[in-house]
Backbone as a ProteinNet text record, in pm:
[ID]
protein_1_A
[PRIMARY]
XXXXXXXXXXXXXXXXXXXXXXXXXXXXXXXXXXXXXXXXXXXXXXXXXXXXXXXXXXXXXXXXXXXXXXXXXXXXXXXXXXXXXXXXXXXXXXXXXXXXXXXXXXXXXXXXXXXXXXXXXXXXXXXXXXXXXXXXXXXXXXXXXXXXXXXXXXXXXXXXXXXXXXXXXXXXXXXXXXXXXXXX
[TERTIARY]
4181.9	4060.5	4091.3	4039.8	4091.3	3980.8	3998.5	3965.6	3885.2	3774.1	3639.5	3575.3	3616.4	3555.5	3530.1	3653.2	3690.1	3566	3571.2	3487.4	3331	3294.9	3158	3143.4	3205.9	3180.1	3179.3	3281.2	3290.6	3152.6	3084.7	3014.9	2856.8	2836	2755.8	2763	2851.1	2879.5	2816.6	2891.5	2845.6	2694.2	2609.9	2478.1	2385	2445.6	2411.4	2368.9	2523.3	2547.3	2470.1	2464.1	2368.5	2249.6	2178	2045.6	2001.9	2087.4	2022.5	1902.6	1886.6	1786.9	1823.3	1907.9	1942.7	1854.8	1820	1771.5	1596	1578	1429	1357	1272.2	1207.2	1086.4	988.4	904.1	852.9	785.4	736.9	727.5	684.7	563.6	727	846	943	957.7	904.2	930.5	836.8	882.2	818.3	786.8	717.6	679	633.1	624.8	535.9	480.3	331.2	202.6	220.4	140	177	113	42.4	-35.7	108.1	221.4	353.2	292.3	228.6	195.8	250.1	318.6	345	248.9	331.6	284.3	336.9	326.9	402.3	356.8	397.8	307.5	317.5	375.4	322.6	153.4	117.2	-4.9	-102.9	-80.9	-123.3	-124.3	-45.8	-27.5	-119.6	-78.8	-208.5	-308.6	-256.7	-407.7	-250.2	-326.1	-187.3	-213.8	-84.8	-14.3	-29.6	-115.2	-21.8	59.6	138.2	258.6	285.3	233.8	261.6	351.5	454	501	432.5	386.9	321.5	396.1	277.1	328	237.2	195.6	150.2	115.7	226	236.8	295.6	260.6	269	188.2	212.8	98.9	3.5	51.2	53.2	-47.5	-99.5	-157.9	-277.3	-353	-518.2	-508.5	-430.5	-439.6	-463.8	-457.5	-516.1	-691.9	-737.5	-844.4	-891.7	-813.2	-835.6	-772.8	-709.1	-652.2	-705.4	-751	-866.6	-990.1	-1032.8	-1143.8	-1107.8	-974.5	-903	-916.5	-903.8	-919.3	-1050.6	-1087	-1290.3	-1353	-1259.5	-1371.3	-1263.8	-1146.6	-1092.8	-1036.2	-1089.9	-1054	-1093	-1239.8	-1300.1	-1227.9	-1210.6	-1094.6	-1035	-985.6	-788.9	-681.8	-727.2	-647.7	-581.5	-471.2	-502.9	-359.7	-418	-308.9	-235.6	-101	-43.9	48.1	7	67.5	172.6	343.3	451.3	477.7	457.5	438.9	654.1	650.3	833.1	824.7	944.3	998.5	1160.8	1181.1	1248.4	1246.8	1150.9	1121.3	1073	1127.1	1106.1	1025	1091	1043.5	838.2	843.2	691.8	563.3	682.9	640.7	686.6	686	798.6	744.3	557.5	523.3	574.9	513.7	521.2	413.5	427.2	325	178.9	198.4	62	17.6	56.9	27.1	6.1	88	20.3	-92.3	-150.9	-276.1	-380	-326.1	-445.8	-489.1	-413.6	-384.6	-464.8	-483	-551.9	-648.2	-698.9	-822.9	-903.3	-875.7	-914	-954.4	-836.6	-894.3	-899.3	-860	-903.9	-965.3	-1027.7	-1091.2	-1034.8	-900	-814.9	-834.6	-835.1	-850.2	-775.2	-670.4	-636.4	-467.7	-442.9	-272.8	-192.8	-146	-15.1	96.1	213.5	302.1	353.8	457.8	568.4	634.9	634.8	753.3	859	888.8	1059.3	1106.6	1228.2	1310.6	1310.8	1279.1	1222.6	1316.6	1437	1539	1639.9	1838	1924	1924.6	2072	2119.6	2047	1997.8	1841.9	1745.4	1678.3	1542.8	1522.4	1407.6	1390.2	1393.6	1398.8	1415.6	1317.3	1228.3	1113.1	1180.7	1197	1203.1	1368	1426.3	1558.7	1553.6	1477	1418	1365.2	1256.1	1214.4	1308.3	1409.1	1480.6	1575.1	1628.2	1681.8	1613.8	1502	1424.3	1386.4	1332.3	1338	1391.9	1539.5	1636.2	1637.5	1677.9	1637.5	1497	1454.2	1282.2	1192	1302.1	1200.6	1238.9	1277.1	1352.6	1257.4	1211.3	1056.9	1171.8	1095.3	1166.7	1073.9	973	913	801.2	703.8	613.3	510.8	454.5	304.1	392.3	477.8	494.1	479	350.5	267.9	336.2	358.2	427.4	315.8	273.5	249.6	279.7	217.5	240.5	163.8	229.3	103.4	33.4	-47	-84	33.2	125.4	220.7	380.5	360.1	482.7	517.8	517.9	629	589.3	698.7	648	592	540.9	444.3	509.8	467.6	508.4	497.5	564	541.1	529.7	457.6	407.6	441.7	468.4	520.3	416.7	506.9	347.3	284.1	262.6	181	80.4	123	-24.8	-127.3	-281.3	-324.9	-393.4	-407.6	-453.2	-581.9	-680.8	-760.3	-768.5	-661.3	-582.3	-628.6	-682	-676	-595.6	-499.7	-383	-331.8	-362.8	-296.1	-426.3	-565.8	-652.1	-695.3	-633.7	-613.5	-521	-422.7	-253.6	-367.3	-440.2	-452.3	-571.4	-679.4	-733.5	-687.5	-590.9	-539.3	-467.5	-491.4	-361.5	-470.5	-597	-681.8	-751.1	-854.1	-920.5	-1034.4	-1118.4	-1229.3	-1357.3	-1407.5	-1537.5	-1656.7
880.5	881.1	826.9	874.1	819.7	665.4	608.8	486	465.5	520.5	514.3	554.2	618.8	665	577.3	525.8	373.3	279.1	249.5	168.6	175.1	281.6	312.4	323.4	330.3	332	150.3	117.4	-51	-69.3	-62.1	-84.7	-54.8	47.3	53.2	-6.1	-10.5	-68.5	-221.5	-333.9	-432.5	-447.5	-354	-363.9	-372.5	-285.2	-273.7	-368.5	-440	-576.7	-682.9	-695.2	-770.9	-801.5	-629.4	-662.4	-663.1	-622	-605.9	-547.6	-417.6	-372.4	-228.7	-189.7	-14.3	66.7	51.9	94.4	65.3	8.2	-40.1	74.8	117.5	249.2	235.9	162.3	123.3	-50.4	-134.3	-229	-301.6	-229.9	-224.4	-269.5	-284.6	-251.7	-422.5	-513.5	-672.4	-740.5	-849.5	-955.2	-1069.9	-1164.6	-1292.2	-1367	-1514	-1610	-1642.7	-1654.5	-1704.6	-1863.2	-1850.6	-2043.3	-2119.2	-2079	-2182.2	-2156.6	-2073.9	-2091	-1968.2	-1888	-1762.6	-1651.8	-1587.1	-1471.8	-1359.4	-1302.8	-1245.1	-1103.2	-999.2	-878	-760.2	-704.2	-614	-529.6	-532.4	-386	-398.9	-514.3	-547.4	-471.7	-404.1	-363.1	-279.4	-156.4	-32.9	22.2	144.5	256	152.7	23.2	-13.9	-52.9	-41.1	-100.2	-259.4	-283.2	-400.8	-477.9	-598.1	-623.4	-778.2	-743.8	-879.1	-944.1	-1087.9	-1137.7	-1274.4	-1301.5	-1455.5	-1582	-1660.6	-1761	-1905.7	-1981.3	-2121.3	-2222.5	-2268.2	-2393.5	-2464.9	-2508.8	-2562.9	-2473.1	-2352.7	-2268.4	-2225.6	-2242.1	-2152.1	-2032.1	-1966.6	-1827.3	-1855.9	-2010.1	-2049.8	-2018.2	-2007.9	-1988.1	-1822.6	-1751.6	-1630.7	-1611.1	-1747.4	-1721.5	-1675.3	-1698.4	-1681.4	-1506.5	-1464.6	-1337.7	-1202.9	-1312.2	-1272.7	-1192.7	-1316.3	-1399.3	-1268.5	-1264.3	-1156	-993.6	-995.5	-851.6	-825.4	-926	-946.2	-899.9	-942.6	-959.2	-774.7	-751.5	-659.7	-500.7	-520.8	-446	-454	-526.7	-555.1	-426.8	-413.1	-301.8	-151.8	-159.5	-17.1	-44.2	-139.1	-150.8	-177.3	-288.5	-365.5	-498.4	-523.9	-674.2	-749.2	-845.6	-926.8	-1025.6	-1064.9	-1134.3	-1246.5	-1373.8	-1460.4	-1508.6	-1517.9	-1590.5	-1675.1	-1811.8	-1929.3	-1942.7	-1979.1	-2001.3	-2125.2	-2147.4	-2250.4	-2226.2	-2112.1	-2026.5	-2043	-2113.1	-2053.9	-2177.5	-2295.3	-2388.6	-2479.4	-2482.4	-2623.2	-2608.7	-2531.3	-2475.2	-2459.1	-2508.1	-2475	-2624.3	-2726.5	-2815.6	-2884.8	-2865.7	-2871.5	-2842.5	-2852.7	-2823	-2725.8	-2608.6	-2549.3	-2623.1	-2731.2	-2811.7	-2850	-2917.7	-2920.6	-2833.6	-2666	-2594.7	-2513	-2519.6	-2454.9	-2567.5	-2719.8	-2781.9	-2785.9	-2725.8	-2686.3	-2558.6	-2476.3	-2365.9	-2347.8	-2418.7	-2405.6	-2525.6	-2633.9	-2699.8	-2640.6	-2620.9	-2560.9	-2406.8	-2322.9	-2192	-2099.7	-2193.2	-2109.6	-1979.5	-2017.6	-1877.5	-1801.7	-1710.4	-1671.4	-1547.6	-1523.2	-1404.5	-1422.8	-1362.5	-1410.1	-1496	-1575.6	-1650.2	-1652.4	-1652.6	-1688.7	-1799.9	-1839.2	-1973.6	-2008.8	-2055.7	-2070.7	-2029.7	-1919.2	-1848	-1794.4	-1810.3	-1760.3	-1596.2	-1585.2	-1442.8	-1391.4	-1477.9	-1410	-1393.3	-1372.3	-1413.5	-1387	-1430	-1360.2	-1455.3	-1540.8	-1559	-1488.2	-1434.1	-1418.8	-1287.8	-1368.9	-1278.7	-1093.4	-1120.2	-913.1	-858.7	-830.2	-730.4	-806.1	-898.2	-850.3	-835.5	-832.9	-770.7	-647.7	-553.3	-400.1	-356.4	-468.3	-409.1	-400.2	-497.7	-481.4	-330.6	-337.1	-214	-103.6	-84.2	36.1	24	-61.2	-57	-88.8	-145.7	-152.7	-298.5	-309.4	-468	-495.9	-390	-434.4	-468.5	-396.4	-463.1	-652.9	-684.5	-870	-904	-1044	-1106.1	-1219.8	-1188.5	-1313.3	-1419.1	-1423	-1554.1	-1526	-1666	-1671.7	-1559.6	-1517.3	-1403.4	-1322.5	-1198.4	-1112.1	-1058.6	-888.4	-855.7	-701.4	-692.6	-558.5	-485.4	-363	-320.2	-160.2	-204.5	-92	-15.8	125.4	189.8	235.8	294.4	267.4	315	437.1	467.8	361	281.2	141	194	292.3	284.7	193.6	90.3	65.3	130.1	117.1	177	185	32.7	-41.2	-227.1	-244.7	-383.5	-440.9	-494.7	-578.2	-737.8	-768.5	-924	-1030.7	-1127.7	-1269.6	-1202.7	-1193.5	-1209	-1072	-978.9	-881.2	-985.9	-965.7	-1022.1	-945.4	-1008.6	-926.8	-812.6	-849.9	-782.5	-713.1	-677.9	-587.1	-462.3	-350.1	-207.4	-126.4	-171.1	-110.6	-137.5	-240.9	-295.1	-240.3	-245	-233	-63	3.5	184.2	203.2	138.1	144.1	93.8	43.9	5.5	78.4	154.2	216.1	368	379.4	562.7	522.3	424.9	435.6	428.5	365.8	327.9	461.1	481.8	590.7	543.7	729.7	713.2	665.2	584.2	508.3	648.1
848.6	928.7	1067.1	1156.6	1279.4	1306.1	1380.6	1451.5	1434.1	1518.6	1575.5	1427.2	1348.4	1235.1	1105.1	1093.7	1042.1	1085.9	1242.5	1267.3	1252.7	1231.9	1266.2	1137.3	1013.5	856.1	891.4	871.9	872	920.9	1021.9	1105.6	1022.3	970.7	844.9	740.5	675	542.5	572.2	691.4	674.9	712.4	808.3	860.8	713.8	599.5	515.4	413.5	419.7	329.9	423.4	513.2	607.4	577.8	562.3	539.9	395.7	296.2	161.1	140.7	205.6	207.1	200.6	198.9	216.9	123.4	17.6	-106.6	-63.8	45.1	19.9	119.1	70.7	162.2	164.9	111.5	280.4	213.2	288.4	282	143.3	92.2	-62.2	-168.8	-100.5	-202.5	-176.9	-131.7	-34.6	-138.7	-186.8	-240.9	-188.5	-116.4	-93.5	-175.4	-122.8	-238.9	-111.3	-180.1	-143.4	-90.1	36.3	65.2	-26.9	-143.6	-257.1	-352.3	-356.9	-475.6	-590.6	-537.2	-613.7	-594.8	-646	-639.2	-476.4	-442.5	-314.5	-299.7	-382.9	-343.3	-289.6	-151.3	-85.7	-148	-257.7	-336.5	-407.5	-404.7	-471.1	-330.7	-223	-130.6	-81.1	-218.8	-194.9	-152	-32.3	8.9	99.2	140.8	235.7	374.4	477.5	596.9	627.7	679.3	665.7	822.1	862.2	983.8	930.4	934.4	917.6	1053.1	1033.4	1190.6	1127.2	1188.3	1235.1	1285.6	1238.4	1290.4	1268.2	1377.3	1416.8	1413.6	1380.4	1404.1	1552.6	1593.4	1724.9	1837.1	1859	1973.2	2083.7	2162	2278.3	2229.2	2175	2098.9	1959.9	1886.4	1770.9	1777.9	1885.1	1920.2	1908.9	1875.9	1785.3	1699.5	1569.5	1447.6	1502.8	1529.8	1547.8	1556.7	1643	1670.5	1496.4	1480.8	1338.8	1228.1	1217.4	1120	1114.4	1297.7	1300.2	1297.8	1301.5	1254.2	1161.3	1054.8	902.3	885.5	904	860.3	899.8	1020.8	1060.4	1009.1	948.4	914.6	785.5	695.8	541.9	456.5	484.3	424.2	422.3	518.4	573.1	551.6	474.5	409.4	505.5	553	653.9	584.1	551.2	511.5	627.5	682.3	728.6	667.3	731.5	625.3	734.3	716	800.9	733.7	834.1	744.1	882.2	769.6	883.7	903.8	1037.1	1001.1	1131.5	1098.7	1203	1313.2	1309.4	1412.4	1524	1631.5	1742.8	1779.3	1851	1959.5	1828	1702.9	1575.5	1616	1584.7	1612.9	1489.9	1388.2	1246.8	1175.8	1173.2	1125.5	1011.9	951.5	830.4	730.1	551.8	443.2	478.4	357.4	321.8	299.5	233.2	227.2	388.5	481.5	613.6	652.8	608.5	714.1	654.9	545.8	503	529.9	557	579.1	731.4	842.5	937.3	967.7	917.6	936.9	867.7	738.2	745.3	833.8	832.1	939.2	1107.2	1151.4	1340.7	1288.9	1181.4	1208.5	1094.2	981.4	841.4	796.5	800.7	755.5	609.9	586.1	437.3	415.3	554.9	483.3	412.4	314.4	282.9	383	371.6	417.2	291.1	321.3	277.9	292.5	234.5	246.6	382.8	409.4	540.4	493.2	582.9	570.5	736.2	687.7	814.8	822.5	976.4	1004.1	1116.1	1173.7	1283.3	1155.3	1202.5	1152.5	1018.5	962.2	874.8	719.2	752	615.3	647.6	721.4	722	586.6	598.2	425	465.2	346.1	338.6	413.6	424.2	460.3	638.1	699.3	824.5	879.5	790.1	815.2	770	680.9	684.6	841.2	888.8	999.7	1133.7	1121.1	1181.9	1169.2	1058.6	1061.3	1051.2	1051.7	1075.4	1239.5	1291.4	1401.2	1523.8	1487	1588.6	1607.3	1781.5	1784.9	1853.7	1880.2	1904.8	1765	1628.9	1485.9	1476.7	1568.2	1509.3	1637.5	1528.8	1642	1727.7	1883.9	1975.7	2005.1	1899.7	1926.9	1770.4	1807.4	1678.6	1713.4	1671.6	1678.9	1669.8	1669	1694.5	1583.3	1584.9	1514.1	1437	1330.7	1274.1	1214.4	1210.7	1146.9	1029.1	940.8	844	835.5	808.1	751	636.2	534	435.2	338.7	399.1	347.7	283.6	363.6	358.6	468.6	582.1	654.1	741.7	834	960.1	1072.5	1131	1220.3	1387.3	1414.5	1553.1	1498.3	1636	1652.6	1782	1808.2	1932.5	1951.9	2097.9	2088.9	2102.4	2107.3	2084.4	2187.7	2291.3	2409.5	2394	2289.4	2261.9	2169.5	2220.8	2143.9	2054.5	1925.4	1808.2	1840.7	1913.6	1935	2071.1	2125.1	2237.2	2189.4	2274.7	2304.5	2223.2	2255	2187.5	2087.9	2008.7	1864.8	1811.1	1794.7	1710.1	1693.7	1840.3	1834.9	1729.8	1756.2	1639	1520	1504.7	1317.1	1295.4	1392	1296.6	1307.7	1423.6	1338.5	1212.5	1195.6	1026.9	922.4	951.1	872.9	813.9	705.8	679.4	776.5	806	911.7	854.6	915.7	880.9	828.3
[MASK]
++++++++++++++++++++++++++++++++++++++++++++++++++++++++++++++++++++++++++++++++++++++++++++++++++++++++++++++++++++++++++++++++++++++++++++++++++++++++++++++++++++++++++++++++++++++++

């Protein structure tokens, strides 16, 4: 085999072993645990779309739960469900237990929609589903800060993703979730 051919197999093979995800074809194939230590699997969410956001605690970017929250509410019915994975990646922004940070958000923001555990969401831990999005979507699928908002569509595939600084209830993120949504 010549060189370049060599390399660009090498070059797959490990992206592969990297992400542990080659076999996974859309979302719904990703398991989480619930920030209460419950079982969390977006397959329990088949057929409704997904927005998966990164969150923080102590970020500039935190007074988004709010807008979240009302994404949730006003797009549940239509089979929206959001799903917060609290991490600590990004400027120790996260540096609670799960218990601090659910007492954290229902406190300043009456959250109710899924959260998960704190997990690592850059680098070579971050759990599966965002090392999928990464490799489905290049390096614009890997979040460069907390908020940054993914979504799915009812199908599992990824959709798009937007960075902290879109806010949840932006023009353009809530056009992106209801063409995915069924019509009212």
């Amino acid at each position: 085999m010549t060189s370049w051919l060599v390399r660009a197999l090498g070059a797959i093979l490990l992206a592969a072993a990297l992400c542990g995800t080659a076999e996974a074809a859309t979302a719904y194939d990703f398991d989480f645990v619930a920030i209460d230590g419950k079982p969390l699997p977006l397959a329990a969410f088949r057929g409704k779309a997904l927005l998966v956001v990164n969150t923080a605690s102590y970020c500039g970017y935190t007074g988004q739960y709010d807008d979240l929250q009302a994404l949730w509410e006003r797009y549940r019915d239509r089979g929206l469900v959001v799903v917060g994975v609290p991490s600590n990646d990004f400027g120790n922004q996260e540096p609670g237990d799960e218990a601090a940070i659910q007492t954290f958000c229902a406190f300043n923001f009456d959250l109710d929609f899924p959260m998960t555990r704190k997990l690592k969401v850059i680098g070579k831990d971050a759990h599966p589903f965002f090392q999928w999005v990464a490799a489905e979507m290049g390096h614009r699928g890997v979040p460069r800060w907390n908020f940054t908002k993914f979504l799915v569509a009812p199908d599992g595939a990824i959709m798009d993703v937007w960075p902290s600084e879109t806010e949840p209830l932006s023009e353009d993120l809530t056009l992106a979730i209801e063409a995915v949504l069924p019509a009212q």
